[in-house]
TIKE-822464 format. One record per residue: z, x, y of N, C-alpha, C, O in turn; residue in one letter. Coordinates in nm, 2 decimals, padded with zeros to 4 digits, always signed. Atoms other than C-alpha are relative to their C-alpha. Layout:
BEGIN
Z; X; Y; Z; X; Y; Z; X; Y; Z; X; Y; A
...
This chain:
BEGIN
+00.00; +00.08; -00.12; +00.00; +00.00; +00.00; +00.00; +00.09; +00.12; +00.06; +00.20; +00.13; X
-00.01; -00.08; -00.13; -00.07; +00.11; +00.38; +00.11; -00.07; +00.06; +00.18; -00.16; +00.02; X
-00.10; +00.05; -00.14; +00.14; +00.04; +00.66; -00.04; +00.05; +00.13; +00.00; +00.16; +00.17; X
+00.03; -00.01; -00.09; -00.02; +00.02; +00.97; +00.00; -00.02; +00.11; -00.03; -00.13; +00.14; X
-00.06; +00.09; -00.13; +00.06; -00.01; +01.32; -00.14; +00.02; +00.11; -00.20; +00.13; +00.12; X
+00.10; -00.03; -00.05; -00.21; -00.11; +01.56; +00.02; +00.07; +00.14; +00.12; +00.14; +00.16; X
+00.01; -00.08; -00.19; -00.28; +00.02; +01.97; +00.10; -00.13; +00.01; +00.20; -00.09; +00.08; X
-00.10; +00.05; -00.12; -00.06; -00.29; +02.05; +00.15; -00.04; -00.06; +00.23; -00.12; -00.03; X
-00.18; +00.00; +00.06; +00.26; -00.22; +01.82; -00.01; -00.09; -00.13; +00.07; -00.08; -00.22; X
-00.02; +00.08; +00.14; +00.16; -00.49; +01.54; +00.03; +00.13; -00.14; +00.01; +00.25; -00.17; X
+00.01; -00.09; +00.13; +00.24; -00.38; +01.20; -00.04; -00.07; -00.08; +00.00; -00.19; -00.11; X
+00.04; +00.08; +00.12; +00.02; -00.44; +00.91; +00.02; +00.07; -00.12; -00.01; +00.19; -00.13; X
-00.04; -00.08; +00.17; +00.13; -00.39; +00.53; -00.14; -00.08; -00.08; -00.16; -00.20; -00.11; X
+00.12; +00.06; +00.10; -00.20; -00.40; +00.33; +00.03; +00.02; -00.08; +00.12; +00.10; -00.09; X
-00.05; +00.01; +00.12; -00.22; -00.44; -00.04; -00.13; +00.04; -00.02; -00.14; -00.02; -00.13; X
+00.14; +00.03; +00.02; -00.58; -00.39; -00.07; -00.04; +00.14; -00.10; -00.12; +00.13; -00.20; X
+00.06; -00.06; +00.08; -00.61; -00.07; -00.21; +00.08; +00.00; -00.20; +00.07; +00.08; -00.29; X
-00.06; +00.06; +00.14; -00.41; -00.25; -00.52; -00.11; -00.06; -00.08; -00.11; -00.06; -00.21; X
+00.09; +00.12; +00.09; -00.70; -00.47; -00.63; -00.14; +00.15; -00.05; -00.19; +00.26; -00.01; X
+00.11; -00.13; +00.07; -00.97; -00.28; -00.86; -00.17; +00.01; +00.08; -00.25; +00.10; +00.06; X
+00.07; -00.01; -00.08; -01.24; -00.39; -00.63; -00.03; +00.10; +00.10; -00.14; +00.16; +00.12; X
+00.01; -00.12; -00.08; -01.15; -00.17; -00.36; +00.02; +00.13; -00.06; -00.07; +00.21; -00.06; X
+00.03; -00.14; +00.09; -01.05; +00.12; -00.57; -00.13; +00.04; -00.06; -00.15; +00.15; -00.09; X
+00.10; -00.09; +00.06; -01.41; +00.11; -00.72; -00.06; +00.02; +00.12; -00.11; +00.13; +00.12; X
+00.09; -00.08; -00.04; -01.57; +00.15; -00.43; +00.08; +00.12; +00.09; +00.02; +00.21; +00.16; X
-00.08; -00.14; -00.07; -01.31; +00.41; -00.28; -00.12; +00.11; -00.12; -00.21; +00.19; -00.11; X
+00.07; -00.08; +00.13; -01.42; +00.55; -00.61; -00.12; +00.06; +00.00; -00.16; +00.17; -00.03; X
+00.18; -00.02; +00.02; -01.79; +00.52; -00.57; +00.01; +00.12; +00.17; -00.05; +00.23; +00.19; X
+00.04; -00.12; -00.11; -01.74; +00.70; -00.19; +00.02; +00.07; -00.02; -00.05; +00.15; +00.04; X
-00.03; -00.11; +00.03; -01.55; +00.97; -00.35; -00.05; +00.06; -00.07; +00.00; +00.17; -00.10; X
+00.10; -00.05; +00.10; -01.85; +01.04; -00.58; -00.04; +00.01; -00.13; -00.12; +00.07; -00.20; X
-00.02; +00.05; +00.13; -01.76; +00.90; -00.88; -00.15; -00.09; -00.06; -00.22; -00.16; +00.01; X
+00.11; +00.09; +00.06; -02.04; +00.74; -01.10; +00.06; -00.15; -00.06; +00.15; -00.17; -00.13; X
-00.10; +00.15; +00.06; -01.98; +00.34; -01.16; -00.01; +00.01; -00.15; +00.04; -00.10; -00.19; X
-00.02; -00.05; +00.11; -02.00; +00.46; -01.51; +00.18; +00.04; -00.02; +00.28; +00.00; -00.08; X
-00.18; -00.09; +00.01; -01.67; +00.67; -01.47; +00.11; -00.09; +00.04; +00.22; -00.10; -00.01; X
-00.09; +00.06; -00.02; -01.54; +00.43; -01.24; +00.05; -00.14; -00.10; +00.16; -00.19; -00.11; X
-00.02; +00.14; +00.13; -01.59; +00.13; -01.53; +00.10; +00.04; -00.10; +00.18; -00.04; -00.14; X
-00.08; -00.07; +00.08; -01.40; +00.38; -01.75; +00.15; -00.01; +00.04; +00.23; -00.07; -00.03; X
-00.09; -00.06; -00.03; -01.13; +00.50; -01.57; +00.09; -00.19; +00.01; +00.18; -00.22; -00.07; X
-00.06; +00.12; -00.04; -01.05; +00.08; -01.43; +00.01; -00.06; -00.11; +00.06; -00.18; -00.11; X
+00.01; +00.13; +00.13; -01.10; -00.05; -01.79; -00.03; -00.09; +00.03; +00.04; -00.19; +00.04; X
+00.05; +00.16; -00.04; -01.35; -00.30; -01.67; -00.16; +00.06; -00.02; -00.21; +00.17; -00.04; X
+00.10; -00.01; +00.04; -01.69; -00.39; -01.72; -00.12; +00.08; +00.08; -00.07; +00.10; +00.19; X
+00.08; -00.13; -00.06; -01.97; -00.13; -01.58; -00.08; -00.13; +00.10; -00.11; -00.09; +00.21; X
+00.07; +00.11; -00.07; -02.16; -00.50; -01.46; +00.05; -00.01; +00.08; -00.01; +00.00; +00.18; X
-00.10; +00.03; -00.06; -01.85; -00.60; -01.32; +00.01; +00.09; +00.16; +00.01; +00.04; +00.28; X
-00.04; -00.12; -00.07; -01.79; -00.24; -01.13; -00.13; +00.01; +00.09; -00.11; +00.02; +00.21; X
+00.10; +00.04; -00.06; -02.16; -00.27; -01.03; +00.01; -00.03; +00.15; +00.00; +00.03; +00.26; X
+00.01; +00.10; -00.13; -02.12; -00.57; -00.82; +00.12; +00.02; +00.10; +00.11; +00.03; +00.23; X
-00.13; -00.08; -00.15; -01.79; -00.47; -00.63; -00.11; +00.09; +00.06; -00.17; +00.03; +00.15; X
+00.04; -00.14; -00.07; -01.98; -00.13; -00.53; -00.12; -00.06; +00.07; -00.15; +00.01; +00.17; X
+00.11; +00.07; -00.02; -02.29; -00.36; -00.45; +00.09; -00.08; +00.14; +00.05; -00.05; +00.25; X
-00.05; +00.09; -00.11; -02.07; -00.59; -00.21; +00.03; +00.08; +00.10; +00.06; +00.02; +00.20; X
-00.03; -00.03; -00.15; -02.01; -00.37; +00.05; +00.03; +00.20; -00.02; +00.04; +00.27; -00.12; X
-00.02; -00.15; -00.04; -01.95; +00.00; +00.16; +00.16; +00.00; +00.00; +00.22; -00.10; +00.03; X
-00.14; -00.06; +00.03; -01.58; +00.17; +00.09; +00.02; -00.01; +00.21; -00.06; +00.04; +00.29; X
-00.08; -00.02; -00.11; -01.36; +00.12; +00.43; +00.16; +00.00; -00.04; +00.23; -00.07; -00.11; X
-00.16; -00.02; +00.02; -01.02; +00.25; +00.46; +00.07; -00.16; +00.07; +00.01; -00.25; +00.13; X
-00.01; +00.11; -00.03; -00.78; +00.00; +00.51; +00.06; +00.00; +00.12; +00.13; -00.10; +00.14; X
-00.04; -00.11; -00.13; -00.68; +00.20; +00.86; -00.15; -00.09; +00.03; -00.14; -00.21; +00.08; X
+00.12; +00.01; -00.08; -01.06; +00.16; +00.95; +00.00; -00.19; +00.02; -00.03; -00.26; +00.12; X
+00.06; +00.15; -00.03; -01.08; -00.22; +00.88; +00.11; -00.10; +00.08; +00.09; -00.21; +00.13; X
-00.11; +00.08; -00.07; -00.78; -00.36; +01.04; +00.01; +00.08; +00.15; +00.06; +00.02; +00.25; X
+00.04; -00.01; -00.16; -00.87; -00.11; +01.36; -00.14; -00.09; +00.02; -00.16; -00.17; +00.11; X
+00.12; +00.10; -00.03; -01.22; -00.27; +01.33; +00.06; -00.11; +00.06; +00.07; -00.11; +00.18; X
-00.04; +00.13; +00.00; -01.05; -00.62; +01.30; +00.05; -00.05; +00.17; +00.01; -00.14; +00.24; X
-00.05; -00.01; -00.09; -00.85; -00.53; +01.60; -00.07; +00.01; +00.16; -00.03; -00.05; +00.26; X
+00.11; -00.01; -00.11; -01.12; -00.42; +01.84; -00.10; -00.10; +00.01; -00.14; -00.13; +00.12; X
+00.09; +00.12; -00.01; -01.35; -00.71; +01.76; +00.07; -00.12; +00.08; +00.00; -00.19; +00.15; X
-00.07; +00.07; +00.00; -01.08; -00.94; +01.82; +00.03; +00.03; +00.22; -00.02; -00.02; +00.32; X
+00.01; -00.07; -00.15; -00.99; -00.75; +02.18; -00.14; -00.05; +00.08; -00.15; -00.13; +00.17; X
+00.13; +00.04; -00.09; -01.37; -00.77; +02.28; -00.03; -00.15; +00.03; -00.07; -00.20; +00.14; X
+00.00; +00.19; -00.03; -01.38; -01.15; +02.26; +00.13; -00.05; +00.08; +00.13; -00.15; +00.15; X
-00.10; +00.03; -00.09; -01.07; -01.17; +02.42; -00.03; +00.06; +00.15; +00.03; +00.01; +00.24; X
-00.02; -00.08; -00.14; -01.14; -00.95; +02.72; -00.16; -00.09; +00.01; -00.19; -00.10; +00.13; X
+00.11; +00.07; -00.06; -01.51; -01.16; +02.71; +00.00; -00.13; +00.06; -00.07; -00.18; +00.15; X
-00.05; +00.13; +00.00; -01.34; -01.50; +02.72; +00.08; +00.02; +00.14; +00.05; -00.06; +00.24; X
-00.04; -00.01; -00.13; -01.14; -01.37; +03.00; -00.08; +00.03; +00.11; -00.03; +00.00; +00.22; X
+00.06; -00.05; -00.12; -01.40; -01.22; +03.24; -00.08; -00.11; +00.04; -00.14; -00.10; +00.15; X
+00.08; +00.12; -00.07; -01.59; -01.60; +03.24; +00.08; -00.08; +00.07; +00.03; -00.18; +00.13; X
């Protein structure tokens, strides 16, 4: 689990790199073959595939500052009309 605190003091406790989805594709950025990664997670190589297929590996740092700046920009657009 992370523990994150953003630019405005929130703190977020993610769980994410618990689930075997995000471990495969950490897995797959770290250079692993979804072969190895099917192995290592005891799951199906089809299965491991389509995770690695759904999306690009983001920390879970990167996606909850994303989250945070997206969220910011619509708020500071909402305000300047």
């Amino acid at each position: 689990m992370a523990c994150i605190t953003l630019p405005d003091g929130t703190e977020i406790i993610d769980d994410s790199e618990l689930y075997p989805e995000h471990q495969a594709r950490r897995m797959a950025h770290e250079g692993q073959t979804p072969a190895e990664i099917a192995d290592e997670l005891e799951e199906r190589l089809d299965i491991v595939q389509g995770w690695i297929q759904e999306g690009p590996y983001e920390s879970p740092e990167a996606y909850w500052l994303r989250r945070y700046n997206a969220a910011l920009t619509v708020v500071l657009k909402t305000n300047s009309t």
